[in-house]
C-alpha positions as CSV (number, residue, x, y, z in Angstrom):
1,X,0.0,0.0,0.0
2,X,1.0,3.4,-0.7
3,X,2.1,5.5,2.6
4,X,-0.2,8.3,3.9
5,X,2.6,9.5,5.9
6,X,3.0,13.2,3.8
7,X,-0.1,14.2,4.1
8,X,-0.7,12.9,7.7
9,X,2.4,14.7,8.8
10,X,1.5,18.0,6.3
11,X,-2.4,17.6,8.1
12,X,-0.5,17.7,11.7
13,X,1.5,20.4,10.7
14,X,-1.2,22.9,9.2
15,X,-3.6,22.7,12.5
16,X,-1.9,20.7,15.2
17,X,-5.0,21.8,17.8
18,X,-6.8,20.2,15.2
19,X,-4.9,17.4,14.6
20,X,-4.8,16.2,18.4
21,X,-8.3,17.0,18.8
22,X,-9.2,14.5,16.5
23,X,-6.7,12.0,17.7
24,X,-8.7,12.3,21.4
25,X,-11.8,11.6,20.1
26,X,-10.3,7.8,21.2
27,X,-10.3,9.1,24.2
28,X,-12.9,9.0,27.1
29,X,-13.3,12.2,28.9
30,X,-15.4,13.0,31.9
31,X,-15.0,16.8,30.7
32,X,-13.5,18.1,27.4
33,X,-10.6,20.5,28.0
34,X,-11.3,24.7,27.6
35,X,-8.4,24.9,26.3
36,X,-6.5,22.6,23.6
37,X,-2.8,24.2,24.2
38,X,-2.2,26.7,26.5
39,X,1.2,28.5,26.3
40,X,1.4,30.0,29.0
41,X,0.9,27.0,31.1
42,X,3.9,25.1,33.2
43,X,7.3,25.5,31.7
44,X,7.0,25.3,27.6
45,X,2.9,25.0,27.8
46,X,0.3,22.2,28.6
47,X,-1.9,20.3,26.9
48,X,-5.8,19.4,27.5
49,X,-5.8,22.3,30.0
50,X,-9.6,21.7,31.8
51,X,-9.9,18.5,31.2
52,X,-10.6,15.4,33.0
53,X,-10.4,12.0,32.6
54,X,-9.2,8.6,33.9
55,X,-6.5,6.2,32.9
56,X,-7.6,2.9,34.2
57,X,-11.0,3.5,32.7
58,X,-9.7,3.9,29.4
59,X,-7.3,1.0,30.0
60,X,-9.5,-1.3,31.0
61,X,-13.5,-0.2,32.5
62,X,-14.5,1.0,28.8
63,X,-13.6,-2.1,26.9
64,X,-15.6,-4.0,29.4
65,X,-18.1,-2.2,28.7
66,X,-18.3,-1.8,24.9
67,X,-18.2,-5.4,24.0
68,X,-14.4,-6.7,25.1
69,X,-14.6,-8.2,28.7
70,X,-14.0,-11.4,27.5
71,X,-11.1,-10.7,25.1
72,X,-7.8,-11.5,26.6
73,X,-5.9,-8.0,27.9
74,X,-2.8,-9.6,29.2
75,X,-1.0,-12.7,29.1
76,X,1.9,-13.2,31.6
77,X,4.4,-15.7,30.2
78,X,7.2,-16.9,32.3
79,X,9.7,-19.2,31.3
80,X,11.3,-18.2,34.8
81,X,8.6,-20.2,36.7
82,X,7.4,-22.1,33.4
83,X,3.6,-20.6,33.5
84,X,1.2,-18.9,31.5
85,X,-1.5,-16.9,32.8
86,X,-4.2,-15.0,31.0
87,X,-6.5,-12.4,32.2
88,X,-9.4,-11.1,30.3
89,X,-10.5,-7.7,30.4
90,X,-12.9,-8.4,32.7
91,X,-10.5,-10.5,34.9
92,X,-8.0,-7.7,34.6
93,X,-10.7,-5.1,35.9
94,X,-11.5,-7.6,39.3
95,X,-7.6,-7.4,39.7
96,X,-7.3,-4.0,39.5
97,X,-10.5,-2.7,41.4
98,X,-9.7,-5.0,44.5
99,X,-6.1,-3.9,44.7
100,X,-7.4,-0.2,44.4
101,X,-9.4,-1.3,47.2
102,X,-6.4,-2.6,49.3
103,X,-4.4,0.6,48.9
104,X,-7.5,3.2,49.4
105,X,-7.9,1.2,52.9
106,X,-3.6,2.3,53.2
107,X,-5.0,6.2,52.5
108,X,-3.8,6.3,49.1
109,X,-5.9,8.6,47.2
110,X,-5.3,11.5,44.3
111,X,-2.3,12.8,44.0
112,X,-0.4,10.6,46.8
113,X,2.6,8.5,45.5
114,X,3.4,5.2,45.3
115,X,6.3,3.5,44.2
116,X,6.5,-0.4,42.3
117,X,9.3,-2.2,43.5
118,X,8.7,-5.1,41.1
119,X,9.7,-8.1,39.3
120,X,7.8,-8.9,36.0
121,X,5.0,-10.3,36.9
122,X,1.2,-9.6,36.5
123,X,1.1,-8.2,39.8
124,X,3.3,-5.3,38.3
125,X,0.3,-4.2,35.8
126,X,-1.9,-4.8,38.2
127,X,-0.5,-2.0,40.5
128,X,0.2,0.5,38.0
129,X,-3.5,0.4,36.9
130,X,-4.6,0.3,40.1
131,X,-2.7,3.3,41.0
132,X,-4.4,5.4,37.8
133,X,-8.0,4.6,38.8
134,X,-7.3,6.1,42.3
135,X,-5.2,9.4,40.3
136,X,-2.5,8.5,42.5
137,X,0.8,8.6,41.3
138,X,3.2,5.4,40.7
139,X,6.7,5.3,40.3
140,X,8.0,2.2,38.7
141,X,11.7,1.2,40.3
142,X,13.0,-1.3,38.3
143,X,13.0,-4.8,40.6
144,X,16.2,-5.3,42.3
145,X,17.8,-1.8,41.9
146,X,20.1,-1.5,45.1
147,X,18.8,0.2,48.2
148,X,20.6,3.4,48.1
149,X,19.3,3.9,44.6
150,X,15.6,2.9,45.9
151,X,16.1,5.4,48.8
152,X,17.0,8.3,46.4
153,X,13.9,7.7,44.6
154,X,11.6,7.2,47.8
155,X,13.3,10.7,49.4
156,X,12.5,11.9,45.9
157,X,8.8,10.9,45.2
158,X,7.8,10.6,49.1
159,X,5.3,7.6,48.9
160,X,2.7,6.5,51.0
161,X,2.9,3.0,50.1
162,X,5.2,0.4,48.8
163,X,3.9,-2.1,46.4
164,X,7.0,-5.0,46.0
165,X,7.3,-9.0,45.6
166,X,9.8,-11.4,47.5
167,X,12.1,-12.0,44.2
168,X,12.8,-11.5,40.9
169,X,14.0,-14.4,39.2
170,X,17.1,-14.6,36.4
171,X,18.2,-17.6,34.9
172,X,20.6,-19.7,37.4
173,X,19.6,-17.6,40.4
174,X,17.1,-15.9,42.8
175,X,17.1,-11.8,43.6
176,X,16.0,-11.5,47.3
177,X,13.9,-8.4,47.4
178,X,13.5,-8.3,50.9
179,X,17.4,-6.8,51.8
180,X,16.8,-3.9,49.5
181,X,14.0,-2.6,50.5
182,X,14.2,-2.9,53.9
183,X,17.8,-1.5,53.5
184,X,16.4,1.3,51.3
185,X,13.6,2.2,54.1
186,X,15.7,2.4,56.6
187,X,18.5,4.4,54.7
188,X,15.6,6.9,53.6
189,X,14.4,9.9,55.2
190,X,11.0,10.2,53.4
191,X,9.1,7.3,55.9
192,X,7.1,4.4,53.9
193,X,3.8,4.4,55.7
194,X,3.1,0.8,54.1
195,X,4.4,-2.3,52.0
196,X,2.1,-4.0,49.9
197,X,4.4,-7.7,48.9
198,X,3.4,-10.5,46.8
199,X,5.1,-13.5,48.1
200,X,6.5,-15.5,45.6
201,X,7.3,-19.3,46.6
202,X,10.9,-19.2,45.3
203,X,11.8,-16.7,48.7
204,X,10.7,-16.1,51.8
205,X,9.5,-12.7,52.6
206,X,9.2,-11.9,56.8
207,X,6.0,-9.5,57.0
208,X,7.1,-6.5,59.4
209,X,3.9,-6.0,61.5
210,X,2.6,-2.6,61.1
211,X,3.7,-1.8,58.1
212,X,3.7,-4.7,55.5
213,X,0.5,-6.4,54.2
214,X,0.6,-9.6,52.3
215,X,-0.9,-8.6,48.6
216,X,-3.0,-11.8,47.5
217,X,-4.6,-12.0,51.2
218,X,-5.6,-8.4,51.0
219,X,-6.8,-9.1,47.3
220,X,-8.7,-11.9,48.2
221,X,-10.3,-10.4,51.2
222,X,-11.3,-7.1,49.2
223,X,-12.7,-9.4,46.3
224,X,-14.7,-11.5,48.7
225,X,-16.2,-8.5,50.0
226,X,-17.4,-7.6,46.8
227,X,-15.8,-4.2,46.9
228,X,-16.0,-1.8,44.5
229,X,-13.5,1.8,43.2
230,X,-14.6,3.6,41.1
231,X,-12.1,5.6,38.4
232,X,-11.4,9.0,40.0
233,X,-11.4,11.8,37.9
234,X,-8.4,13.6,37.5
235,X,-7.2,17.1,35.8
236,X,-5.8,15.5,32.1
237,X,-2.4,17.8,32.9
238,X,-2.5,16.2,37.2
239,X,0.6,13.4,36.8
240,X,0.6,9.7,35.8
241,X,3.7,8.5,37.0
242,X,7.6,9.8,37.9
243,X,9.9,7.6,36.0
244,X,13.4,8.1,37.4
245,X,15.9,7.7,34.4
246,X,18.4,4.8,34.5
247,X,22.2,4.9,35.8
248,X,21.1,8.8,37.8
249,X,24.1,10.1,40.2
250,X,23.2,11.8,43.3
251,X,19.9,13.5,43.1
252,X,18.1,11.6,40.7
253,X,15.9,12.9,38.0
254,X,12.1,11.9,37.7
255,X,10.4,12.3,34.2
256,X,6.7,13.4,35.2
257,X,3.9,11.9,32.2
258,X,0.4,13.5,32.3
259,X,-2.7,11.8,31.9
260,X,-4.6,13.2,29.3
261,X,-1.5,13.8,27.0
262,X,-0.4,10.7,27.9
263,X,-3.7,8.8,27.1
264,X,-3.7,10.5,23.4
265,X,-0.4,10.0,21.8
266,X,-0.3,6.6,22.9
267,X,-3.5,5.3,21.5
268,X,-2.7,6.7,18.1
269,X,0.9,5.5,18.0
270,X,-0.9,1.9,18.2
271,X,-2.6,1.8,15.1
272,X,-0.7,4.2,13.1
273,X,2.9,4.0,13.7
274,X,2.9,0.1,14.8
275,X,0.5,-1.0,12.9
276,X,-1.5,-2.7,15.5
277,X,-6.0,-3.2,15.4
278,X,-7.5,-3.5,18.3
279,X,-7.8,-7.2,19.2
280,X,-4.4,-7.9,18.0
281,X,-1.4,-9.6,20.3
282,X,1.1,-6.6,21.2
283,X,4.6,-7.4,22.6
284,X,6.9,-5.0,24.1
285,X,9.9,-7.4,25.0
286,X,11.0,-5.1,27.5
287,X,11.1,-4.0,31.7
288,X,7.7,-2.1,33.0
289,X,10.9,-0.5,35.2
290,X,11.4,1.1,32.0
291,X,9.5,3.9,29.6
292,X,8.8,0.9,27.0
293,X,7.2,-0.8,29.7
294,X,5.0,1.7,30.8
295,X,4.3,2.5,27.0
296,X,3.8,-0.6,25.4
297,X,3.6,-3.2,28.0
298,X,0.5,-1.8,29.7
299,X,-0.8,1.7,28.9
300,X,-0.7,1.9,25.0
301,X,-2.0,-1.9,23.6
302,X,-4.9,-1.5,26.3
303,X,-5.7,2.1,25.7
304,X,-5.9,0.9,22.0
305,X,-8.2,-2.4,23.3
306,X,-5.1,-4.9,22.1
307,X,-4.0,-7.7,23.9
308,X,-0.7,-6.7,25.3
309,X,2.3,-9.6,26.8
310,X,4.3,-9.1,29.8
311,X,7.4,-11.5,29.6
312,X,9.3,-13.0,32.4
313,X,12.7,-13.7,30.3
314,X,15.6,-13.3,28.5
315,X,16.3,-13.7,25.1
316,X,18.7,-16.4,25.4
317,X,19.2,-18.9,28.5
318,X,15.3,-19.5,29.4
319,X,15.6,-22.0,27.9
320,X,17.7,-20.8,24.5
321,X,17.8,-18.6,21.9
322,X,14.5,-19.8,20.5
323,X,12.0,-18.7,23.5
324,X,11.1,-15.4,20.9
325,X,10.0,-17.3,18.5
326,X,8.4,-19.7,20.9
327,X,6.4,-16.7,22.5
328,X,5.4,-15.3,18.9
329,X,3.9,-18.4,17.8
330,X,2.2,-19.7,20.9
331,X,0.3,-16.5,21.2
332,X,-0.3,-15.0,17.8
333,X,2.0,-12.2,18.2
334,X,1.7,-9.8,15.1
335,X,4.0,-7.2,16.0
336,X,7.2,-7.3,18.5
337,X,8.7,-4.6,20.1
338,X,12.3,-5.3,21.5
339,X,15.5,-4.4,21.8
340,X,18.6,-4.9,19.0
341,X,20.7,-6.0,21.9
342,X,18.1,-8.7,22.3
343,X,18.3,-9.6,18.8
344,X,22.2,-9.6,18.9
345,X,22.2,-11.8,21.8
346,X,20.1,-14.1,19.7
347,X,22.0,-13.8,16.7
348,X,25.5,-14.9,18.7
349,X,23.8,-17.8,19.9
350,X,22.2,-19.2,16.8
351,X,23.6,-17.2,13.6
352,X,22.3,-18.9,10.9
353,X,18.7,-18.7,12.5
354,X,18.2,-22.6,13.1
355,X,15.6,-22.2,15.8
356,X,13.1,-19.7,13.7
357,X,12.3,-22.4,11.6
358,X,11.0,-24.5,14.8
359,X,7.8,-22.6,15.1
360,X,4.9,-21.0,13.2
361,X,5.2,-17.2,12.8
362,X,2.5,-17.1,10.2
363,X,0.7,-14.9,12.0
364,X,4.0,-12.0,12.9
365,X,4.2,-9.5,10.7
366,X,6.7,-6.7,12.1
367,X,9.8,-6.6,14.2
368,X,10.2,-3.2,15.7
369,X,13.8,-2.5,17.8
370,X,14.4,0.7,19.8
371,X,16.9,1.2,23.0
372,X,20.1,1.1,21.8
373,X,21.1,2.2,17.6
374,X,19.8,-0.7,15.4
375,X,23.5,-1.8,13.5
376,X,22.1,-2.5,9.7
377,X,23.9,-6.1,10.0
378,X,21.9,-6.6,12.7
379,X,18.6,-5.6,11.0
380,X,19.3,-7.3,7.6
381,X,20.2,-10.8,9.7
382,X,16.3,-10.5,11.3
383,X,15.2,-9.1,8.3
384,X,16.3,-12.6,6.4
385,X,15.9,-15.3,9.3
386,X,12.3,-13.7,9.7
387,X,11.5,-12.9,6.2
388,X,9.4,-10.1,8.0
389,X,10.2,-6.0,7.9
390,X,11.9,-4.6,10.8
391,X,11.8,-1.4,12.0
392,X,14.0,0.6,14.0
393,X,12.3,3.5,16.2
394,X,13.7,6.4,18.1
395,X,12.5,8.0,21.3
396,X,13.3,9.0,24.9
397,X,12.0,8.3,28.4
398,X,10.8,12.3,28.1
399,X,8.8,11.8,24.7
400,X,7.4,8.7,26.1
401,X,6.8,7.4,22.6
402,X,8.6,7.3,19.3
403,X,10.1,10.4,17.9
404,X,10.9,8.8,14.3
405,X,10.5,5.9,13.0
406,X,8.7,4.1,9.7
407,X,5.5,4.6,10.1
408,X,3.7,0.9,9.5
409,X,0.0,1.9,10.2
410,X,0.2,4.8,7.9
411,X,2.0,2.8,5.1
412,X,5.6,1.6,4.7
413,X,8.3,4.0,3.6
414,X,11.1,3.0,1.4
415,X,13.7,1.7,4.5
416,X,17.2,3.3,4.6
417,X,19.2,1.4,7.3
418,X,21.3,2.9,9.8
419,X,18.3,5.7,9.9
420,X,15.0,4.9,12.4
421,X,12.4,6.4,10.0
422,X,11.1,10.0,9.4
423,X,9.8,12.9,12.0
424,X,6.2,11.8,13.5
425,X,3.4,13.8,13.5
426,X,3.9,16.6,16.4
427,X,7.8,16.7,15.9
428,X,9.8,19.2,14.1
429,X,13.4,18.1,14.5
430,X,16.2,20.4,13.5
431,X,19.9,19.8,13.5
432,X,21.9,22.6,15.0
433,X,25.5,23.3,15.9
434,X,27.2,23.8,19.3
435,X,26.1,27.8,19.1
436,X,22.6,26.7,17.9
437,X,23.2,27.7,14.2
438,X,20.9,25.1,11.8
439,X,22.6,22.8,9.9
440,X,23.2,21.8,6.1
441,X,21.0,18.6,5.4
442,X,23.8,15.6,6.0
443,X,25.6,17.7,8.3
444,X,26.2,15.8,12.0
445,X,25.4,18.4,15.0
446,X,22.8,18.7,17.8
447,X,19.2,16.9,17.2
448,X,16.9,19.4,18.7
449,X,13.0,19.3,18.7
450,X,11.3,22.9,18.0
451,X,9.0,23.8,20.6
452,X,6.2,22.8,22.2
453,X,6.8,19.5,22.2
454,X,3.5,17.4,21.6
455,X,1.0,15.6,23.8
456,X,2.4,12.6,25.5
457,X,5.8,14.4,26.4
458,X,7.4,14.9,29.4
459,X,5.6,18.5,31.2
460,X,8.4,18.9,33.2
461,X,10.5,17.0,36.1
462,X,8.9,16.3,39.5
463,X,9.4,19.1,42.0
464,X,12.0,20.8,39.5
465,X,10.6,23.4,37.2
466,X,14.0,24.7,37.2
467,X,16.6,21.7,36.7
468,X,14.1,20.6,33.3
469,X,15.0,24.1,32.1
470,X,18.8,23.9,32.9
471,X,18.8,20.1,31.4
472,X,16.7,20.4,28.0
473,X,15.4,24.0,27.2
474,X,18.0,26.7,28.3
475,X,20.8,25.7,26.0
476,X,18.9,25.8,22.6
477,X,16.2,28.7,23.1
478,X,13.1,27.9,21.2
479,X,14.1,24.2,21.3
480,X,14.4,20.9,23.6
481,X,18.1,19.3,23.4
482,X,17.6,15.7,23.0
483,X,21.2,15.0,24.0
484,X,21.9,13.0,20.7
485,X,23.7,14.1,17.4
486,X,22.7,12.9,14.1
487,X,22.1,14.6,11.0
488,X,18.8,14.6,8.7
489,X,19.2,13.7,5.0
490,X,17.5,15.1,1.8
491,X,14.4,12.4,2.1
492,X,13.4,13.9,5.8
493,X,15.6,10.5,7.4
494,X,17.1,11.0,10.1
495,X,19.9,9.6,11.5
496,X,21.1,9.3,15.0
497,X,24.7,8.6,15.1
498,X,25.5,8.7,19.3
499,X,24.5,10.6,22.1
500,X,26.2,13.8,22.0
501,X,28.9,12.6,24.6
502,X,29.8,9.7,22.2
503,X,31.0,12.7,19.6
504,X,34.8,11.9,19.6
505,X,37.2,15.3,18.6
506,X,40.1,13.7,16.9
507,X,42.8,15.6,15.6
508,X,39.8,18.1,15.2
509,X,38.1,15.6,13.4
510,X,34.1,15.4,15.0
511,X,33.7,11.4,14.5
512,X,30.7,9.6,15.7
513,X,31.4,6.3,17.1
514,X,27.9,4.9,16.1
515,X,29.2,5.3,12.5
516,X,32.5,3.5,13.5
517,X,30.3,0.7,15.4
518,X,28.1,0.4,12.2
519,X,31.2,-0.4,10.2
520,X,32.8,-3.1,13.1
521,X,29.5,-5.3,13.1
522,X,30.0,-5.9,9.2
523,X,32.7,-8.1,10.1
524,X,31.1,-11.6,9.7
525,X,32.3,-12.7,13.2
526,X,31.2,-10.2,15.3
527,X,28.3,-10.7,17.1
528,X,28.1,-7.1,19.4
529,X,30.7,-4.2,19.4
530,X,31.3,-0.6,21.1
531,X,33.5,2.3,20.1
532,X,34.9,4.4,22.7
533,X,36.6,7.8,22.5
534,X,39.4,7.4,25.0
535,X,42.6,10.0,25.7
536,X,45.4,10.8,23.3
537,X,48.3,13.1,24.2
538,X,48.9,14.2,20.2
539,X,45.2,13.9,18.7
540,X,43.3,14.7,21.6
541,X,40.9,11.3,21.2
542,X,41.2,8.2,19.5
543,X,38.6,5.5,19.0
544,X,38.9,2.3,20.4
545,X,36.9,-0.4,19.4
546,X,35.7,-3.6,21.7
547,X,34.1,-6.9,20.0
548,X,32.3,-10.1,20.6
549,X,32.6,-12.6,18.8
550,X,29.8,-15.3,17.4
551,X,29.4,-18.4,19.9
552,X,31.4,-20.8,17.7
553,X,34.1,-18.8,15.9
554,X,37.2,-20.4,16.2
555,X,39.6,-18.5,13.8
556,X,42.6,-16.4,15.6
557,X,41.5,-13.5,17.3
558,X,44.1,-11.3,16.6
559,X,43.9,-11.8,13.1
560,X,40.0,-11.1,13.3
561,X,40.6,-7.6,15.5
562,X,43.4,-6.4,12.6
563,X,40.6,-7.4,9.4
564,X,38.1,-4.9,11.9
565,X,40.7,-2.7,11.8
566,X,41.2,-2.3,8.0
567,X,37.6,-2.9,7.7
568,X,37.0,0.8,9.2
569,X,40.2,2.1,7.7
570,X,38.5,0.9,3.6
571,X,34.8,2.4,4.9
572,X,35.6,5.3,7.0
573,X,39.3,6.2,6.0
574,X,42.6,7.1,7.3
575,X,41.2,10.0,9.5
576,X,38.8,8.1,12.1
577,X,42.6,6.6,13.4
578,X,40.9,3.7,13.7
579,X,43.8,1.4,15.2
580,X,42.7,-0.6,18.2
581,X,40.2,-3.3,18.6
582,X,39.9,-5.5,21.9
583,X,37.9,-9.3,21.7
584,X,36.1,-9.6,24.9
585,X,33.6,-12.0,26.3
586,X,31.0,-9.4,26.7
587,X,30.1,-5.9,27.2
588,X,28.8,-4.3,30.0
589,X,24.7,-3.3,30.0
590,X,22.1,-1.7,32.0
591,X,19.2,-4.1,32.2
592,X,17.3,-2.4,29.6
593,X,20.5,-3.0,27.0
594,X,22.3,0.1,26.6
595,X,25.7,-0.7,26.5
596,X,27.7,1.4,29.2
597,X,30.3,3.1,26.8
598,X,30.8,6.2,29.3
599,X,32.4,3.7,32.2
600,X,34.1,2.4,29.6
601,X,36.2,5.2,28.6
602,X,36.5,6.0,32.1
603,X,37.8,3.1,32.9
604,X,40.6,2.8,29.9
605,X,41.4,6.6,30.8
606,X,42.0,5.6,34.5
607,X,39.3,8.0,35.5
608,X,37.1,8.0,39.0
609,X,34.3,5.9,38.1
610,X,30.9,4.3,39.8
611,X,29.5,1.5,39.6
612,X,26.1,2.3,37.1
613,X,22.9,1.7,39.1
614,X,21.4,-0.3,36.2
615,X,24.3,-2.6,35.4
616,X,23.2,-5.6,34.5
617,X,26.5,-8.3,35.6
618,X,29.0,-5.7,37.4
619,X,31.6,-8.4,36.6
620,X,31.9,-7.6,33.4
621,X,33.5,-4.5,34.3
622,X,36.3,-6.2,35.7
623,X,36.6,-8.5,32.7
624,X,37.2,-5.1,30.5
625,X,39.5,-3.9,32.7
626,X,42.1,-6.9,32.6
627,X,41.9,-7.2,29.2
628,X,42.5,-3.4,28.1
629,X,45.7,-4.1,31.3
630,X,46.7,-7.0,29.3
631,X,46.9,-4.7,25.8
632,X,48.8,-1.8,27.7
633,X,45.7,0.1,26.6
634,X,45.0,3.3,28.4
635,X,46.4,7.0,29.5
């Protein structure tokens, strides 16, 4: 089919009020708004301003009601505890109303906090919905963060109540719960007035009397009594959630998401960007601790009346590299929504795609990655084992949902790899240099996003009108810095090359090390890669490359790292001084996938470093660190 992207995107840009007025007519609203965008609201403007509205009734309480109670909403599927469980919409809504019930009966109400402490599990949804149909607050910690990081963000958000399990489970071991959060109370200053704890039979969890209640008793006891909550209206600008972004130092910094803003840019990404009817199987292979989770885990394929997947996995190791396909096929997946660091953990495991062949994907039809930059070897190699289109996509925690990508609901665009798609619909991206001058198309500088930014974004940070202005606004006047650098091409492509800090200067050369990495992961035996910029006394920087290789690959290493090496010297040239690779076992991630390039370079520079909050194996760091000692690599 032809793509209706131009005239979508022209349509947007000609009357955006207009525009997003018609996008939230798929919205219920207990009152319309007075005013569609008001500028002079908050720090840039809000949007929806008079509105009300409630996000658990448009998740769940309206597709009850208009014919979908007995659909399936969400299917937990863990191969942790090897179970599947399904709830219906109308199972979903008895789950949510009677833990709604448990935590009004804590004195949670509108506007109060609560934070999720949580491994994934239904549970997790469970509390995040029941949290919007009170208008309180949640705050999703990822499951297992260490307590000083939990403190930070309970001194931060000040909640009323707790909502936590026993354990999270990982392949080979078992993540106690119970030592982190009762380290992180006691270490906080903010005092929890309640734990809510689902007790999990892989580990014990000691209920503190007075202040911890055991989550399925209470359920039980409040659906036994037949209770009933009813969705609270709240203002569509009043807060969602905080989402504290991964690997914060000190104090850390809490996205705030609005309701009705919220509510309206996801339910039209659904259909329009991904592709998805309502109906369909949705899977976001991803962490609700994260924004993907909150996006398209639970708010976005239930706003939109799909039937959405929360995963308790890996991509590899529960059991192998095959549990993807496994999930696709054994629940009609049409479209999933991962990671490429997933996909490049599968591809090292089983490279010529043995295991896809296992199970029926007849009814998949799109692969969308998004997290970390989507390598074009990487995409081509899913692109030919699945035979299916996949998409890479670019957002942030603040825009809550995609910024560019190939629109699939609107019609395919032509796909240019390397690039995540074209602007969406309430975007105006510019590329600017370090003194905010715009930029020739192909030129790499600054991605900025003109002012306002759209419905769905991020209003501000919690309690810190002033630190949102310092961190996005004030060094780009008229725009929001994104942090990234990329360039736009002559098609309206854009391209994001690496987060501005990734920009290495050498010999006054500006290099991006996601072009580098794009060249490394050509090489036929290289599974994953980084480029680092790390200290030179004559050019200032030089990159230095790390590599895994393919399970299996037995040729010499050295020989491999010097054909990388002349590999970037044919594609880029003499002047990246591309000289130095390093073969490791692995490279060091947060949970969510993004490859920890900055302690990287710290640690080949011999600079004070800490330990990332989000690391996924902190062992790994020691792994790097011996084998840059055993190159003589470093300042």
């Amino acid at each position: 089919m032809s793509s209706r992207y131009r005239e979508v995107y022209s349509a947007w840009k000609a009357d955006p009020e207009g525009f997003w007025a018609k996008a939230a007519a798929d919205i219920d609203w207990s009152r319309t708004w007075d005013t569609m965008f008001d500028a002079q609201a908050g720090v840039y403007g809000r949007w929806f301003v008079g509105a009300e509205c409630n996000v658990c009734h448009n998740a769940i309480d309206r597709h009850v009601t208009n014919g979908r109670a007995d659909q399936v909403a969400l299917i937990h599927d863990s191969p942790m505890t090897k179970s599947v469980t399904r709830f219906t919409y109308a199972e979903l809504k008895t789950e949510v109303v009677a833990l709604a019930a448990v935590l009004q009966d804590l004195g949670v109400g509108k506007g109060d906090r609560v934070i999720i402490y949580m491994p994934m599990i239904a549970e997790a949804a469970f509390a995040m919905l029941a949290c919007a149909r009170l208008g309180a607050v949640h705050s999703v910690v990822f499951g297992g963060f260490a307590a000083r990081e939990l403190a930070t963000r309970i001194d931060d958000a000040k909640p009323k109540v707790i909502i936590s399990a026993s354990c999270g489970l990982e392949p080979g071991r078992v993540i106690a719960y119970q030592p982190l959060l009762d380290g992180a109370i006691e270490m906080a200053s903010h005092k929890v007035s309640h734990c809510v704890v689902v007790r999990r039979p892989q580990e014990r969890f000691v209920l503190t009397a007075g202040r911890d209640v055991d989550y399925r008793e209470a359920v039980e006891a409040a659906k036994a009594a037949r209770r009933d909550v009813p969705c609270v209206p709240v203002a569509a600008t009043d807060p969602l959630y905080v989402l504290y972004t991964s690997g914060t130092t000190g104090q850390p910094k809490g996205v705030v998401r609005d309701c009705g803003g919220h509510m309206v840019a996801l339910a039209w990404s659904m259909e329009n960007e991904f592709g998805v009817k309502p109906g369909e199987v949705f899977w976001a292979a991803s962490d609700v601790g994260w924004v993907v989770g909150h996006s398209y885990i639970v708010y976005g394929p239930l706003f939109h009346g799909a039937t959405t997947i929360l995963f308790e996995g890996k991509p590899v190791g529960t059991p192998d590299a095959g549990t993807f396909w496994r999930v696709i096929s054994e629940h009609g997946v049409v479209a999933l929504f991962t990671a490429p660091t997933a996909f490049r953990a599968i591809k090292k495991e089983d490279p010529q795609g043995e295991l896809v062949k296992k199970y029926d994907l007849s009814k998949f039809r799109t692969l969308f990655l998004a997290g970390e930059r989507a390598d074009p070897p990487t995409i081509q190699w899913a692109e030919d084992k699945l035979g299916r289109p996949v998409i890479d996509n670019w957002w942030q925690t603040e825009t809550g949902s995609p910024v560019s990508q190939n629109p699939v609901g609107l019609g395919m665009l032509p796909v240019k790899y390397g690039s995540p798609g074209v602007t969406m619909p309430g975007y105006e991206i510019h590329v600017l240099d370090d003194a905010g001058h715009p930029l020739p198309q192909g030129t790499l500088g600054n991605v900025v996003i003109k002012l306002p930014l759209p419905p769905g974004c991020l209003p501000t940070l919690w309690n810190a009108d002033g630190r949102f202005r310092e961190a996005y606004l004030d060094e780009f006047p008229g725009y929001y810095k994104t942090a990234d650098a990329g360039y736009v091409d002559a098609d309206g492509y854009l391209f994001i090359m690496a987060r501005t800090d990734d920009i290495i200067n050498v010999a006054g050369h500006r290099l991006s090390t996601g072009g580098m990495e794009e060249v490394v992961a050509m090489h036929p035996d290289v599974a994953e890669c980084a480029v680092i910029g790390i200290a030179d006394v004559m050019k200032g920087q030089t990159p230095l490359g790390f590599v895994v290789l393919n399970s299996g690959v037995t040729r010499d290493t050295a020989t491999i790292e010097r054909e990388v090496v002349a590999l970037v010297r044919d594609k880029i040239g003499p002047v990246a001084a591309f000289k130095m690779v390093v073969a490791i076992k692995r490279l060091p991630k947060t949970r969510s996938g993004k490859i920890l390039r900055g302690t990287m370079q710290k640690i080949a520079d011999k600079e004070d470093w800490k330990m990332p909050a989000t690391i996924d194996d902190p062992a790994i760091l020691d792994e790097i660190a011996v084998a840059l000692k055993e190159r003589g690599i470093g300042v």
